[in-house]
C-alpha positions as CSV (number, residue, x, y, z in Angstrom):
1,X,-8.6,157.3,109.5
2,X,-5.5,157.2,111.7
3,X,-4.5,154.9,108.4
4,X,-4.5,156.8,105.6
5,X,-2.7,159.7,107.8
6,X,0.1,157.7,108.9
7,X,0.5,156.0,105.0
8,X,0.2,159.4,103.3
9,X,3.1,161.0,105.4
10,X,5.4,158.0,104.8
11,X,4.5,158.8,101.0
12,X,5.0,162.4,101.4
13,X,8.4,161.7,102.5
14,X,9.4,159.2,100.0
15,X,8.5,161.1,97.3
16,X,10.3,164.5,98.5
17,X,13.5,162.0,99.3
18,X,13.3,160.8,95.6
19,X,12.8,164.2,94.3
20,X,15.7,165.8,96.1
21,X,17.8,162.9,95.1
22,X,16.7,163.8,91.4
23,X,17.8,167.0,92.4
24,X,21.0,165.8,93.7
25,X,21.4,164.0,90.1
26,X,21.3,167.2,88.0
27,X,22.9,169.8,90.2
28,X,25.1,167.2,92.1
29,X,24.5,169.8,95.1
30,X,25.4,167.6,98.1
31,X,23.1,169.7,100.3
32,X,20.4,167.8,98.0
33,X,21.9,164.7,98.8
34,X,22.1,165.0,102.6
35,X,18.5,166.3,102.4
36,X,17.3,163.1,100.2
37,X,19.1,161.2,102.7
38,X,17.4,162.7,105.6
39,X,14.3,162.5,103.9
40,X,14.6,158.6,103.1
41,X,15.5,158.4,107.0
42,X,12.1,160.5,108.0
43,X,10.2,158.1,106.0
44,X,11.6,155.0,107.6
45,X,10.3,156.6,110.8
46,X,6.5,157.4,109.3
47,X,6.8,153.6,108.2
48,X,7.8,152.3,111.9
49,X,4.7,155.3,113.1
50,X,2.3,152.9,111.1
51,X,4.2,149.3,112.4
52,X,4.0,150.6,115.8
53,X,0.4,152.3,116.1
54,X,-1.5,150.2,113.7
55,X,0.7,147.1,112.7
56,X,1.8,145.9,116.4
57,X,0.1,147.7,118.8
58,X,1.3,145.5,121.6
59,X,4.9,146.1,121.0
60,X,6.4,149.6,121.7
61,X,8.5,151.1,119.1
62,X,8.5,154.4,120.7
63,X,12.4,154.7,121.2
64,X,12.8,152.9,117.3
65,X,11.2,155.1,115.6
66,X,12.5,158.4,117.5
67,X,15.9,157.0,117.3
68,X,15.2,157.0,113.1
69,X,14.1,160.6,113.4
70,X,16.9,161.7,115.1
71,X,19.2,160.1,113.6
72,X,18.1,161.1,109.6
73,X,17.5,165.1,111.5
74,X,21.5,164.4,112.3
75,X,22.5,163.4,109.0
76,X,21.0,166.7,107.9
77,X,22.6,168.7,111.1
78,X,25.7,167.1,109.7
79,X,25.2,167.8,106.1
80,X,24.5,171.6,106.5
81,X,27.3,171.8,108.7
82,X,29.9,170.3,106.2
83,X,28.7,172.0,103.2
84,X,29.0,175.6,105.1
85,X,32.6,175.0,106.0
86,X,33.4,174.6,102.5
């Protein structure tokens, strides 16, 4: 069960990164862009959930995959931040 979680929130992600970045190419927005972008990055880390929990359970890929989430959250932090100065 833990499965089927794990894969359908790496989908969710995927599919809200490539619909922002659809976004991005109509409106060419860049807060749409740094979203997709952070999106794409939140997805990576649902994939590395599912390596690490299901795939290879005897090698910890705690700090990997938090590393990815905090590092796609800061390309958003950084995004919003940009975009409100101009």
């Amino acid at each position: 069960m833990s499965t089927i979680a794990y894969t359908t929130g790496a989908v969710t992600m995927l599919i809200c990164a490539l619909l922002l970045l659809r976004g991005y190419g109509r409106t060419k927005q860049k807060l749409l862009l740094w979203s997709s972008v952070c999106f794409f990055g939140l997805a990576l880390s649902n994939a590395i959930i599912f390596l690490d929990l299901i795939v290879l359970p005897q090698i910890d890929l705690y700090r990997v995959r938090l590393a990815t989430a905090a590092i796609a959250m800061l390309v958003l932090l950084y995004g919003l931040i940009w975009e409100s100065e101009r």
